[in-house]
Rosetta silent file (secondary structure, phi, psi, omega in degrees, C-alpha in Angstrom):
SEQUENCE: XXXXXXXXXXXXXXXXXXXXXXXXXXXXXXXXXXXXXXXXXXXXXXXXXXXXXXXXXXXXXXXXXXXXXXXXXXXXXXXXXXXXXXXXXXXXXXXXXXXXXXXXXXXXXXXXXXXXXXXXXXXXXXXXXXXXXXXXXXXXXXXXXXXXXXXXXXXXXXXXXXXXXXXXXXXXXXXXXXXXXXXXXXXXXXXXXXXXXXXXXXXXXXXXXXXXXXXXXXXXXXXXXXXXXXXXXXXXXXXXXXXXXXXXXXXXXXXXXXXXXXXXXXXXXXXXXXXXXXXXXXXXXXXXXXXXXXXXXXXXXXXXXXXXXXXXXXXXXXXXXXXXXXXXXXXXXX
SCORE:     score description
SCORE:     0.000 S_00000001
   1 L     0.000  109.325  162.436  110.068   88.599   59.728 S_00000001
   2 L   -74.530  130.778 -169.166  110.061   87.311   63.230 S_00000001
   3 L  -137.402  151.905 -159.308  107.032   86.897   65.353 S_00000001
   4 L  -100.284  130.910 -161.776  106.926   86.135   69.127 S_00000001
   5 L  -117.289   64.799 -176.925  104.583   83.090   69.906 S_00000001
   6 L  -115.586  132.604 -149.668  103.800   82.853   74.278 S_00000001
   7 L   -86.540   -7.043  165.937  101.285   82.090   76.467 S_00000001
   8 L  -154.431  134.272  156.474  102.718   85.356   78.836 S_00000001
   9 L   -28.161   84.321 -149.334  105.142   88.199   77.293 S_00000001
  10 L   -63.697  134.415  173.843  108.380   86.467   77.011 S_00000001
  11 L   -86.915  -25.897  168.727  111.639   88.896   78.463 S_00000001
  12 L  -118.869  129.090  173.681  113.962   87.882   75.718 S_00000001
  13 L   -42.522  135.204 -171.798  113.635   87.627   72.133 S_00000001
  14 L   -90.778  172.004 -156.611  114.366   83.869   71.091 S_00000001
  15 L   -90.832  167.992 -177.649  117.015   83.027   68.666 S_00000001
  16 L  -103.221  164.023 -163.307  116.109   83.247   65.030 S_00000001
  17 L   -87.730  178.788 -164.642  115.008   80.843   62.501 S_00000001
  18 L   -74.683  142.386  171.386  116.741   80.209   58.545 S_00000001
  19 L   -48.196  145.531 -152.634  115.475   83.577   56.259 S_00000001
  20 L    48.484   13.016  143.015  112.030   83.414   55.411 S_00000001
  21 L   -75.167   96.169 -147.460  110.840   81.667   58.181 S_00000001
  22 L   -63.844  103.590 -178.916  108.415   82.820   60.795 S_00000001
  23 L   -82.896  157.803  178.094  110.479   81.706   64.670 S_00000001
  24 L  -137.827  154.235  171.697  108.091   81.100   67.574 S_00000001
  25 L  -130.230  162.070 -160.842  108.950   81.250   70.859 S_00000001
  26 L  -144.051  137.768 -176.565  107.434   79.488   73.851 S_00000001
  27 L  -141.658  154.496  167.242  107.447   80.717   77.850 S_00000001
  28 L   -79.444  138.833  175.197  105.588   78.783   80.677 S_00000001
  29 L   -92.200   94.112 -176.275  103.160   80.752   82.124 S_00000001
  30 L   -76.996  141.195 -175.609  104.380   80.921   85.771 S_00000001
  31 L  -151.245  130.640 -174.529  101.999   81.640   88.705 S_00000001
  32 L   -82.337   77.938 -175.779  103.438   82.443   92.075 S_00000001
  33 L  -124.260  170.368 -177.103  101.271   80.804   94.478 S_00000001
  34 L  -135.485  132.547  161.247  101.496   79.233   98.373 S_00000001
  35 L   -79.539  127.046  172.326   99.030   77.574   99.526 S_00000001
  36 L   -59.176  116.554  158.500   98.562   79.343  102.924 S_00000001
  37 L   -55.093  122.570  159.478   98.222   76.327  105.897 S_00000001
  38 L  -113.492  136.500  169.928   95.372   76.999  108.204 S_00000001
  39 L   -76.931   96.307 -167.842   95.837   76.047  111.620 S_00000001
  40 L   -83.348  134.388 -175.272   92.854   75.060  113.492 S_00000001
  41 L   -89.286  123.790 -174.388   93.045   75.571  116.759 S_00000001
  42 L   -84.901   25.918  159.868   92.792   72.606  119.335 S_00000001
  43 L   -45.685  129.963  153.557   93.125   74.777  122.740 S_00000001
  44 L   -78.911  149.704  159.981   90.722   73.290  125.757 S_00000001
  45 L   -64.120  148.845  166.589   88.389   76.053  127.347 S_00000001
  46 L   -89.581  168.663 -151.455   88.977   76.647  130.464 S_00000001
  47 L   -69.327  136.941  156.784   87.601   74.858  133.582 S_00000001
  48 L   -70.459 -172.607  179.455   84.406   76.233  134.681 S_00000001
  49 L  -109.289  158.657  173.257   83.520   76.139  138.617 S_00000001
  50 L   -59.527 -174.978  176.784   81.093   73.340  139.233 S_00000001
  51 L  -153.011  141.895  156.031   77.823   73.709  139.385 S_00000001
  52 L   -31.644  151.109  161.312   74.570   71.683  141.498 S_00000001
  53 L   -62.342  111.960 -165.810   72.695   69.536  139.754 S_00000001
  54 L   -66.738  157.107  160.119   69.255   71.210  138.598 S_00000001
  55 L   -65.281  176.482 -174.090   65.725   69.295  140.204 S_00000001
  56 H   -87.536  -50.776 -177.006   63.827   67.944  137.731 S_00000001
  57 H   -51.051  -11.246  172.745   61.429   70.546  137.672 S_00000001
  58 H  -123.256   29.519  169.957   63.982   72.962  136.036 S_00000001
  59 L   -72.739  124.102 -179.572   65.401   70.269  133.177 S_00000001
  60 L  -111.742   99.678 -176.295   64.474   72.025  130.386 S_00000001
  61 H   -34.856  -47.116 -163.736   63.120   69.073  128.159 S_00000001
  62 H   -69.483  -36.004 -167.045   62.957   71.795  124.817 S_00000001
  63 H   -52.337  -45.110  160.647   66.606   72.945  125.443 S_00000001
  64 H   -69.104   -5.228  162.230   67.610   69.337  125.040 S_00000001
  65 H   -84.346  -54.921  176.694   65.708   68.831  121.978 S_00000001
  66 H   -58.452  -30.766 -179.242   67.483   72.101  120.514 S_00000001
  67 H   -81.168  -25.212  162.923   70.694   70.867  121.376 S_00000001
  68 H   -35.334  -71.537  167.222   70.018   67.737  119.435 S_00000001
  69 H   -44.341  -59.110 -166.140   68.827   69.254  116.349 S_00000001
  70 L   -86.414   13.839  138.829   72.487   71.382  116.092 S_00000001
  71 L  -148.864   84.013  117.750   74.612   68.363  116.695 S_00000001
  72 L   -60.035  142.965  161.755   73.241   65.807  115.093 S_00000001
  73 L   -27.437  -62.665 -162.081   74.894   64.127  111.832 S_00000001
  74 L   -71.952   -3.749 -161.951   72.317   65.538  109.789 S_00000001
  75 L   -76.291 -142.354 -174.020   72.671   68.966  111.112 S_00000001
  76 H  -112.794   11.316  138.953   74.470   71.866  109.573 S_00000001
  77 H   -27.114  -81.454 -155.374   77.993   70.970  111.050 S_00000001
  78 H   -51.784  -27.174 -176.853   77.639   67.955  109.110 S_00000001
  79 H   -61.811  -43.956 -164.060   75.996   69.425  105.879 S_00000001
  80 H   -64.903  -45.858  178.526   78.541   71.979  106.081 S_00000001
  81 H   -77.916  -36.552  172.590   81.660   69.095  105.750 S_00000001
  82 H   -43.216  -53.659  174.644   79.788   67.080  103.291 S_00000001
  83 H   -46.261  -38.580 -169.477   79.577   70.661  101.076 S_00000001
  84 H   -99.752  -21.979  152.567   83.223   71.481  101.656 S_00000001
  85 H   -50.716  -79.049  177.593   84.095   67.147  100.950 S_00000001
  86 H   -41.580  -67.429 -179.756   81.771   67.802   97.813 S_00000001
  87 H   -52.811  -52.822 -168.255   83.734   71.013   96.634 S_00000001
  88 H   -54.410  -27.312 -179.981   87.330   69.761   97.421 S_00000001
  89 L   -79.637  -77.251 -141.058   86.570   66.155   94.705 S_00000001
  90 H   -49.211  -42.772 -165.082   84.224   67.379   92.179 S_00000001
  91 H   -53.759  -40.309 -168.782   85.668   70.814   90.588 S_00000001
  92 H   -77.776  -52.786  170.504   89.491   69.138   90.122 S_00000001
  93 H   -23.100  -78.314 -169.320   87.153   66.386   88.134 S_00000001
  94 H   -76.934   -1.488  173.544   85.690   68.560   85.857 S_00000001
  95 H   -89.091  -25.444  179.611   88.516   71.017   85.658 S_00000001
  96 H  -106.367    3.782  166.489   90.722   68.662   84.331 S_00000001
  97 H   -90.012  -31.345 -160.620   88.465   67.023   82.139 S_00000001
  98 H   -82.869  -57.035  166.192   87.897   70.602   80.814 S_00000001
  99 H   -65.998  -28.371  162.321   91.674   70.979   80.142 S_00000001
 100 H   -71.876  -45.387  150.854   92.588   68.188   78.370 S_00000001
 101 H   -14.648 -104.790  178.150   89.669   68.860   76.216 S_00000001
 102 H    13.844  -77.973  172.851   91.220   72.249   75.881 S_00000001
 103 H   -66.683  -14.408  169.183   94.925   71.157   75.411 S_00000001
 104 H   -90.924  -21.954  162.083   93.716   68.874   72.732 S_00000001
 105 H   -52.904  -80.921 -160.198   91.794   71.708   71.126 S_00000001
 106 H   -53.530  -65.680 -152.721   94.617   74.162   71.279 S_00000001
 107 H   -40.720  -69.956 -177.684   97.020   71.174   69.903 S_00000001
 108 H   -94.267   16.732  155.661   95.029   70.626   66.633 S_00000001
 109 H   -62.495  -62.861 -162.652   94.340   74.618   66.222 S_00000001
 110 H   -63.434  -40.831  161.857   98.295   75.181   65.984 S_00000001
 111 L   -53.233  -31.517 -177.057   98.719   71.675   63.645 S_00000001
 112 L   -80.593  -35.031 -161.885   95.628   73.077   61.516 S_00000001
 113 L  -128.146   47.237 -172.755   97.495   76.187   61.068 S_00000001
 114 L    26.350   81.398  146.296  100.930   74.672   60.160 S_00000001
 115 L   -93.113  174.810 -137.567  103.178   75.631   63.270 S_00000001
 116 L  -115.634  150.674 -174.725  106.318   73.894   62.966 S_00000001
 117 H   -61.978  -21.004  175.036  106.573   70.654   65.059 S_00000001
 118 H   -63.270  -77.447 -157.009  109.412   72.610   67.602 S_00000001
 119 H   -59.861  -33.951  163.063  106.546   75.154   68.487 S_00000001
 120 H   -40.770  -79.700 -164.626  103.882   72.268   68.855 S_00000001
 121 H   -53.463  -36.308  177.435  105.955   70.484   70.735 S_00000001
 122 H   -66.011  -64.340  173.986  107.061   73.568   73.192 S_00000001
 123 H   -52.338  -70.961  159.233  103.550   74.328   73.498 S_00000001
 124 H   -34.652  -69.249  168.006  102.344   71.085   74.256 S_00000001
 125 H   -30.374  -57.368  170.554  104.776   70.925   77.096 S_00000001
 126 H   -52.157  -48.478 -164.522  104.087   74.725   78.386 S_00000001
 127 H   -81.303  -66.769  178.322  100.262   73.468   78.613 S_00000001
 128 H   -36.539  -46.957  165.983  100.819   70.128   80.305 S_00000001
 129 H   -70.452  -36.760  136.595  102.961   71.932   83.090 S_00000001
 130 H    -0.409  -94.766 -173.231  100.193   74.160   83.299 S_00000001
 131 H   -29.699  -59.211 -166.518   97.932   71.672   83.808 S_00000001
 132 H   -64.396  -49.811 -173.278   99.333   69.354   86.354 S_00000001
 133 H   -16.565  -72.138 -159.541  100.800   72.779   88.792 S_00000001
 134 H   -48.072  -51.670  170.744   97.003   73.204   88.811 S_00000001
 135 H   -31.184  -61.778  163.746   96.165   69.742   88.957 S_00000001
 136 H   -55.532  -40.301 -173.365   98.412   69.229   92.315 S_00000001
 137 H   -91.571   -9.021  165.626   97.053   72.286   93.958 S_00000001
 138 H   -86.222  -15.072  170.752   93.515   71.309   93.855 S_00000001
 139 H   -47.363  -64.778 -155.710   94.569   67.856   94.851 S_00000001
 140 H   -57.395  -42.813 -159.262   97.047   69.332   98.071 S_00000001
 141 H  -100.698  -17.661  154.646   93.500   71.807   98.878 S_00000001
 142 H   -78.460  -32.148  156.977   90.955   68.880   98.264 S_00000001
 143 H   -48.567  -71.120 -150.840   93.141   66.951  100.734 S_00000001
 144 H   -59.957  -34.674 -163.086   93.487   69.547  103.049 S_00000001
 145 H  -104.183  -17.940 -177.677   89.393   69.774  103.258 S_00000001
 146 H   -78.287  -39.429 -171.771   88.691   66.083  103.124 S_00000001
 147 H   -99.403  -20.141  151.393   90.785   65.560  106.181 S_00000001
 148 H   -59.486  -43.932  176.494   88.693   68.548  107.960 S_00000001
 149 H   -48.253  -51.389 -152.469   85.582   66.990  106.970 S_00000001
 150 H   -64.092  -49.689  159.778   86.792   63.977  108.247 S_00000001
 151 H   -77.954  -18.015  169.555   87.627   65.217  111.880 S_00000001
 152 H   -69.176  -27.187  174.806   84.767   67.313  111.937 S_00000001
 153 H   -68.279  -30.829 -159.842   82.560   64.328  111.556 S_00000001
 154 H   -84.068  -71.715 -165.728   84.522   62.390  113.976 S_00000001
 155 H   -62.564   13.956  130.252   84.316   64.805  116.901 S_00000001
 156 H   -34.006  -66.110  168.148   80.329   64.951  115.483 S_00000001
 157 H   -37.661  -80.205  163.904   80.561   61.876  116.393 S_00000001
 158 H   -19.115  -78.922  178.861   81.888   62.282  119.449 S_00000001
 159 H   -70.650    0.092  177.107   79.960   64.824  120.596 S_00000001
 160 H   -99.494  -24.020  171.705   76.427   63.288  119.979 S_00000001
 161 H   -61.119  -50.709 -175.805   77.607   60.108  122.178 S_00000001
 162 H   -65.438  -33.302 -169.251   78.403   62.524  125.021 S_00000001
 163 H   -83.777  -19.089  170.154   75.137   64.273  124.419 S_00000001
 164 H   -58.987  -46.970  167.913   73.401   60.795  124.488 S_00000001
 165 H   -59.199  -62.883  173.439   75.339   59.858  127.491 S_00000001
 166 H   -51.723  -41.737 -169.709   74.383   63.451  129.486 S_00000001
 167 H   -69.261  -11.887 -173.791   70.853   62.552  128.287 S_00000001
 168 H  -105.472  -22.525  168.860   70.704   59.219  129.900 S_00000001
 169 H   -91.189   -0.668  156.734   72.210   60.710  133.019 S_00000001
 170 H   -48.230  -73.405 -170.848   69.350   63.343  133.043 S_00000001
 171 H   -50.818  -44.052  171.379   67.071   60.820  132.836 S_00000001
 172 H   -67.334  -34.446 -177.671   68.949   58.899  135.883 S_00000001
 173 H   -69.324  -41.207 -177.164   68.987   61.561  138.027 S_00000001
 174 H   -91.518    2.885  170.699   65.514   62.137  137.543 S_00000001
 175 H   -60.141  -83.100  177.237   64.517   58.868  138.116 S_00000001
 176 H    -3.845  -81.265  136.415   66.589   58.374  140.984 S_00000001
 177 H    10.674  -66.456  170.934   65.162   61.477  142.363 S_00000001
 178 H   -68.301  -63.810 -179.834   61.285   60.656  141.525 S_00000001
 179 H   -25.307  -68.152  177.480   62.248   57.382  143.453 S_00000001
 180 H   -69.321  -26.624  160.596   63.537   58.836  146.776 S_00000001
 181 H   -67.957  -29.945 -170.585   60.520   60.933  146.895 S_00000001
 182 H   -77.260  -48.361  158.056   58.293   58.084  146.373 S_00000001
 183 H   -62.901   -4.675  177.236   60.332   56.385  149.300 S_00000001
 184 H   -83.471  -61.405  159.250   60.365   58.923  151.655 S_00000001
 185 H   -14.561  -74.189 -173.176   56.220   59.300  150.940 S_00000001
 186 H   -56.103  -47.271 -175.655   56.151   55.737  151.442 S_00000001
 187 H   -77.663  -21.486  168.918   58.191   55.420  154.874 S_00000001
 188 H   -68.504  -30.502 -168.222   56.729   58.756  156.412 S_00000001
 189 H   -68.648  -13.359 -154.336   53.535   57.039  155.567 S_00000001
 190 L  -135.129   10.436 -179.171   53.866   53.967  156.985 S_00000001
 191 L   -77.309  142.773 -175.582   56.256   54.625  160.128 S_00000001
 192 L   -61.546  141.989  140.234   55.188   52.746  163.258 S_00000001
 193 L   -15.128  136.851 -178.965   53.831   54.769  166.478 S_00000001
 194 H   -66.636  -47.699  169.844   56.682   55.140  169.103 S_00000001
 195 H   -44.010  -23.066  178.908   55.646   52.531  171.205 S_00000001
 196 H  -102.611  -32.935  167.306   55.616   49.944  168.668 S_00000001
 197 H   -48.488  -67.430  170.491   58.917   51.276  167.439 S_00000001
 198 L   -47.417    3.705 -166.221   60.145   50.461  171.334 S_00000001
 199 L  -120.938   -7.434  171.798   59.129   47.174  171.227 S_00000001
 200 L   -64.106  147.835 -170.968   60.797   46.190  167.980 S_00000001
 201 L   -81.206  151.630 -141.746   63.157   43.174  168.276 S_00000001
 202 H   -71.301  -27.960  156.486   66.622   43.607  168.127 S_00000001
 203 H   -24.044  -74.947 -154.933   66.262   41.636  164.006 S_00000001
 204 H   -63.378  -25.372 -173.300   64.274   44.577  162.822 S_00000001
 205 H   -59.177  -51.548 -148.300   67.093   46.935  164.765 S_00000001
 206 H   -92.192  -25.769  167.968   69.715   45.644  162.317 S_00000001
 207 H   -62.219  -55.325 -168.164   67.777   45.613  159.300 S_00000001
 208 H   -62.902  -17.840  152.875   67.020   49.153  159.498 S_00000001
 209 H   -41.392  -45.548  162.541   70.627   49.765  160.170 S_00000001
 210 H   -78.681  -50.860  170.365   71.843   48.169  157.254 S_00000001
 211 H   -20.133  -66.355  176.864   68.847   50.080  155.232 S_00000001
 212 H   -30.088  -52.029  179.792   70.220   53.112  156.879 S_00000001
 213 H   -83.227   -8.956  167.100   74.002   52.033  155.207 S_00000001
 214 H   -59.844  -46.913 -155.155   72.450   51.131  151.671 S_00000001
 215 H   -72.395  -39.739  179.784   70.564   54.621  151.679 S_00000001
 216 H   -80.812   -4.860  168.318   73.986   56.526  152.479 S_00000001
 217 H   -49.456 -104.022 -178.080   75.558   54.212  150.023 S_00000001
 218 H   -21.287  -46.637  164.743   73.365   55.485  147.577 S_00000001
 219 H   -75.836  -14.925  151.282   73.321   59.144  148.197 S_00000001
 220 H   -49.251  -40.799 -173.303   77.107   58.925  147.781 S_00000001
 221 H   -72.837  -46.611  173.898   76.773   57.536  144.273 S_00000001
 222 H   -60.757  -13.907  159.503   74.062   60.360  143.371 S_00000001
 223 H   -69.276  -60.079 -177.149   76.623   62.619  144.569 S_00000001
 224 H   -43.173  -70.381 -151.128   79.041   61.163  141.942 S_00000001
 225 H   -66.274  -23.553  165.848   77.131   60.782  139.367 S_00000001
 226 H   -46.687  -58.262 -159.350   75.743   65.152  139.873 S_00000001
 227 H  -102.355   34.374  156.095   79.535   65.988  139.525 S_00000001
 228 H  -103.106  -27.486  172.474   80.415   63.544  136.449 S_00000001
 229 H   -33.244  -52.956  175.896   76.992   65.358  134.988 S_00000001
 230 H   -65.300  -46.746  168.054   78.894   68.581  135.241 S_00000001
 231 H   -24.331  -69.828 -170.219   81.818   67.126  133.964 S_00000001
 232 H   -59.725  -66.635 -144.563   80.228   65.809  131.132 S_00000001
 233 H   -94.927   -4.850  147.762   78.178   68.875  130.176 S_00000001
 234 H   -63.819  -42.253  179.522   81.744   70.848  130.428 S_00000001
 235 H   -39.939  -56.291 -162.407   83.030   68.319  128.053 S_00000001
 236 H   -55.943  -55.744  167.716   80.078   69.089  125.762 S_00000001
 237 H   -54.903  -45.255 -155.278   80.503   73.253  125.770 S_00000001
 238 H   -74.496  -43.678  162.136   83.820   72.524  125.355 S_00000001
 239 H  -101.227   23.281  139.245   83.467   70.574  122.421 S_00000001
 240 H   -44.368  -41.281 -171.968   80.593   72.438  121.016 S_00000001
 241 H   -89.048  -24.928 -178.515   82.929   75.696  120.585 S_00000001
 242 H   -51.455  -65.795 -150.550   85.664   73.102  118.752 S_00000001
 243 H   -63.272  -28.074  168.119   83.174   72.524  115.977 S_00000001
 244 H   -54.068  -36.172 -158.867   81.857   76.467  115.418 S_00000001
 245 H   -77.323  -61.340  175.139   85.828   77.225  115.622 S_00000001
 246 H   -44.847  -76.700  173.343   85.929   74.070  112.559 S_00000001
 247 H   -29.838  -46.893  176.667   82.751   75.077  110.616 S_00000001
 248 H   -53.728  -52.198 -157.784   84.773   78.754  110.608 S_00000001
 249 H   -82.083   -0.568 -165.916   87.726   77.099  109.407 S_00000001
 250 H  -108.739  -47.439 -175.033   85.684   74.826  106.426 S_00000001
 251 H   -90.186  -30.471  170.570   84.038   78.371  104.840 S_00000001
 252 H   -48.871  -68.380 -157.406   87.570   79.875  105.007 S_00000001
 253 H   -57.502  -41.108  177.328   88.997   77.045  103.046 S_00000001
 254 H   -43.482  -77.145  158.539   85.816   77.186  100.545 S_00000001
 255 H   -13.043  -76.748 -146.002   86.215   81.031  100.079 S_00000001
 256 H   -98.414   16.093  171.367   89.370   80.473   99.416 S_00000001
 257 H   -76.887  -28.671  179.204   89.252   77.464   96.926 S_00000001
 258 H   -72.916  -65.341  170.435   86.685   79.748   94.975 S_00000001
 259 H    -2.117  -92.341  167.799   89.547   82.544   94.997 S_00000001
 260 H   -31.722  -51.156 -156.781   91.718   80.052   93.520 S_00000001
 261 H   -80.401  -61.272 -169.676   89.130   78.591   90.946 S_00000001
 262 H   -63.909  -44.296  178.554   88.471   82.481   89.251 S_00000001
 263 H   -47.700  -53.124 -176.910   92.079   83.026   89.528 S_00000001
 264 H   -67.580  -25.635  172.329   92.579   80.080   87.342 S_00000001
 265 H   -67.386  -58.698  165.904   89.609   80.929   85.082 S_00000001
 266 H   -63.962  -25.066  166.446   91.355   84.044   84.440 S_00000001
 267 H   -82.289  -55.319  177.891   94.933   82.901   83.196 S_00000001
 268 H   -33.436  -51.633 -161.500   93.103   80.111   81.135 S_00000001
 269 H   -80.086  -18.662  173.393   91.130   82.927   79.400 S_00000001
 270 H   -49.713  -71.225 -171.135   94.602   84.948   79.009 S_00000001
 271 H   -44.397  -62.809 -167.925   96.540   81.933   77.762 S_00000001
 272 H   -49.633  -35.666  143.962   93.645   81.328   75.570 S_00000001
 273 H   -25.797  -65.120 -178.506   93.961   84.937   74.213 S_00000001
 274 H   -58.880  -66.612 -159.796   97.397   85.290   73.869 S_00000001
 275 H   -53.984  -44.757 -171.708   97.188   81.499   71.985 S_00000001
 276 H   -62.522  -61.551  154.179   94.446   83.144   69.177 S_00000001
 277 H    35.951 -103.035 -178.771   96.787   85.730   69.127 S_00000001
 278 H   -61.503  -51.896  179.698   99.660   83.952   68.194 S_00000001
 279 H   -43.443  -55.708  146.692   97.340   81.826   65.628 S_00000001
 280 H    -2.763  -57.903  170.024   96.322   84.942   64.387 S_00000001
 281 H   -46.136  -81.639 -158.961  100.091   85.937   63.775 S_00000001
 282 H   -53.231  -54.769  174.015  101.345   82.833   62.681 S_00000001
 283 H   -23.153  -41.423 -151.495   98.273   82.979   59.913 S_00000001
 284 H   -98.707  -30.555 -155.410   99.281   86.185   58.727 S_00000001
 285 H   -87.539  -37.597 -165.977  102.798   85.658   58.477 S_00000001
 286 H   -87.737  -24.775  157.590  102.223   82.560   56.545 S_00000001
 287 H   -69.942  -34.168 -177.150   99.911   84.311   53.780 S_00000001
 288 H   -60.229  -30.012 -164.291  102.821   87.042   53.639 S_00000001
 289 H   -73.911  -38.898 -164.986  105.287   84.085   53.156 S_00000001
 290 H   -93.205   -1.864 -176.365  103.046   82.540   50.298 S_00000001
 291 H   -89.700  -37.081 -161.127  102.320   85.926   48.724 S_00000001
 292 H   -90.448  -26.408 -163.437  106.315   86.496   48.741 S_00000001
 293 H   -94.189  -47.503 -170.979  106.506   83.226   46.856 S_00000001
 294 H   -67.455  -64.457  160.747  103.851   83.609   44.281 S_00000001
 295 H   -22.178  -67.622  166.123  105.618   87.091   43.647 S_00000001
 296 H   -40.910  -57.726 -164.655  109.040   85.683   43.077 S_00000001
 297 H   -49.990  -47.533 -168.811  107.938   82.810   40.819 S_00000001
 298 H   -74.553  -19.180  143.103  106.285   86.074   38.543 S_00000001
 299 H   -42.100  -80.860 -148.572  109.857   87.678   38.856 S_00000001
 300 H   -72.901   -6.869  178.082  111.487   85.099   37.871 S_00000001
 301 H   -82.736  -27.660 -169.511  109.060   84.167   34.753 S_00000001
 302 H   -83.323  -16.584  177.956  109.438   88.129   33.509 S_00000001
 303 H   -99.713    5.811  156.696  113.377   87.593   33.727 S_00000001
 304 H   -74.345  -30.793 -166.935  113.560   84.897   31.960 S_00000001
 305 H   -88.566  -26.324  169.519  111.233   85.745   29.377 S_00000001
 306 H   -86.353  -25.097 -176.300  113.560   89.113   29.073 S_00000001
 307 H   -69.460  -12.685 -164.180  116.705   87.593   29.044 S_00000001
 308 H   -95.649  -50.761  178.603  115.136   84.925   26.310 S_00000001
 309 H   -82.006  -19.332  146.486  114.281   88.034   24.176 S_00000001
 310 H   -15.234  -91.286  160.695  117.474   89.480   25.064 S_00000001
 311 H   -43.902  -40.965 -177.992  118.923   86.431   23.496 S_00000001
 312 H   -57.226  -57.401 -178.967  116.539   86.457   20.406 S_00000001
 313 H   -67.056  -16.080  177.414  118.246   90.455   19.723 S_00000001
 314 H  -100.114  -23.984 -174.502  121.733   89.387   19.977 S_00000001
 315 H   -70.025  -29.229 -177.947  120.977   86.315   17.753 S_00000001
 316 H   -76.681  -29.119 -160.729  119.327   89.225   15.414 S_00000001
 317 H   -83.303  -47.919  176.873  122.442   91.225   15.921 S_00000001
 318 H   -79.867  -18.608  176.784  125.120   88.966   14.961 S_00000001
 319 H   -66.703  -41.885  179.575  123.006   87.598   11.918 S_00000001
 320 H   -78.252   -8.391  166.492  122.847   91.323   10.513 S_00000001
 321 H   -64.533  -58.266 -175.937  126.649   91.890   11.874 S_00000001
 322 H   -28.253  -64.245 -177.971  127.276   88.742    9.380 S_00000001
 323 H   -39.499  -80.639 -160.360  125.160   90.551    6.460 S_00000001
 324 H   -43.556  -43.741  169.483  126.944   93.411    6.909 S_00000001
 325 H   -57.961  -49.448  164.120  130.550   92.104    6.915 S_00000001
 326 H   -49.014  -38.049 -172.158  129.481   89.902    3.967 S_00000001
 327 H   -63.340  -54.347  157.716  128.101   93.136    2.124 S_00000001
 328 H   -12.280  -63.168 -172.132  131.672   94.776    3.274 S_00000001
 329 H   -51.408  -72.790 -138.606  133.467   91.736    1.238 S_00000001
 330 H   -76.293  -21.659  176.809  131.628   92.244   -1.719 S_00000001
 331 H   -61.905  -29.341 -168.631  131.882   96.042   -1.547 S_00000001
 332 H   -78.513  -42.567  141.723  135.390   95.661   -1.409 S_00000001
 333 H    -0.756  -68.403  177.480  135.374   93.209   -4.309 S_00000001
 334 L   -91.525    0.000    0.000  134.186   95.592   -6.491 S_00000001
């Protein structure tokens, strides 16, 4: 009796083993998978048109507090790559602590229930290739999310410097601003009468002249620095929409690492089926084998015991063939 022993329904019957042995056969449980690449995409937005600089009166103080809060370290960018860091390590930990466990289980089921050291040995192989396949693809997809985390924190990074920097150039502008009003105040306040203005000496002419080129000096730089503001707070949109397009691309991989992890939950509970199964089999086959044995030995005790009285009746046979041919003699004797 042959019986087929695989962790998936083998396409050819395996060769067979000496009469009255139970053959096992052994197939790798193959699983057709790709990891899918995702490509995040690193596209710039396209240029906005410039824009004025707002007055201080319309910087809206809360908006800049709100923008804080959502890219910050602590916010939920960052929670969100720490979560997706945290899935891609721990689960191949405990999944593979969970399988050798397992494969050491399974190991000393099939030794407890005397399969023959070929099928041990097949099986132990079949599970170990298992194992690593799996092993490797939660490495290659904890990689894969470890090095997202990693650039999403850096342009985090990134992008909380720039929002520190536009915040400090808020803040200049509205000094600056508060400043030139205060000097304006001050010099309408305090300009001389025209008469005493005609009578200033030609000194005082040339100071205010050079004032005059400091102050256009200046409003040239406050021109600059209005269109690196805009600059800067393109920069900012622009990487603002990176990290929602990254955050997108961190619960895709998650999704589909859980995919994977129930997929794998289910051929473990198969294999494990299919393995009782076999045990199951193998069990049965091996009480039929010792039941086949104990039967023979009581065969072979009733023909012995007839062939011994066999022997006893021909030993009976030829002593009364004897008689009689002696009895013969003497009849003929007389």
């Amino acid at each position: 009796m042959n019986s087929t022993f695989s962790l998936e329904p083998a396409p050819q019957a395996g060769e067979a083993h000496a009469a009255g042995a139970p053959s096992t056969q052994l197939s790798r449980l193959t699983i057709d998978e790709t990891a899918d690449g995702l490509a995040l995409g690193d596209e710039a937005a396209a240029a906005q048109p410039k824009r004025d600089p707002p007055l201080k009166s319309q910087v809206d103080t809360n908006a800049l507090d709100t923008t804080t809060a959502t890219s910050s370290p602590g916010g939920p960018a960052a929670g969100c790559g720490s979560g997706a860091s945290a899935a891609a390590r721990n689960p191949s930990v405990v999944v593979r602590s969970d399988s050798d466990a397992r494969i050491a289980a399974i190991l000393d089921a099939a030794t407890r229930h005397g399969l023959p050291a070929e099928g041990i040995a097949e099986l132990e192989q079949s599970l170990l290739d298992l194992n690593k396949e799996w092993s490797a693809k939660y490495d290659k997809m904890g990689a894969i999310m470890l090095q997202s985390k990693q650039e999403s924190d850096r342009n985090i990074r990134q992008l909380e410097a720039d929002r520190l920097a536009l915040w400090h150039l808020v803040n200049l502008e509205v000094s600056q601003r508060e400043f030139n009003a205060r000097q304006a105040a001050i010099a309408a306040a305090s300009a001389p009468p025209a008469p005493v203005l005609a009578a200033m000496s030609a000194e005082n002419a040339a100071e205010m002249a050079r004032l005059k080129r400091e102050n256009d000096t200046l409003v040239k730089e406050n021109a600059m620095m209005h269109e690196q503001h805009a600059s800067s707070f393109d920069v900012y949109k622009m990487q603002k929409e990176l990290i929602g397009r990254q955050s997108a691309a961190i619960a895709d991989l998650e999704e589909r690492l859980r995919f994977l992890k129930n997929k794998y939950d289910r051929l473990k509970t198969h294999a494990e089926t299919k393995l009782d199964e076999a045990s199951s089999e193998n069990e049965r086959l091996r009480m039929d084998a010792k039941r086949t044995a104990q039967h023979h030995d009581q065969d072979t005790i009733a023909i012995r015991m007839r062939m011994k009285k066999a022997e006893l009746e021909v030993v009976e046979l030829n002593q009364e063939l004897q008689m009689k041919k002696k009895q013969n003699a003497e009849l003929k004797d007389i």
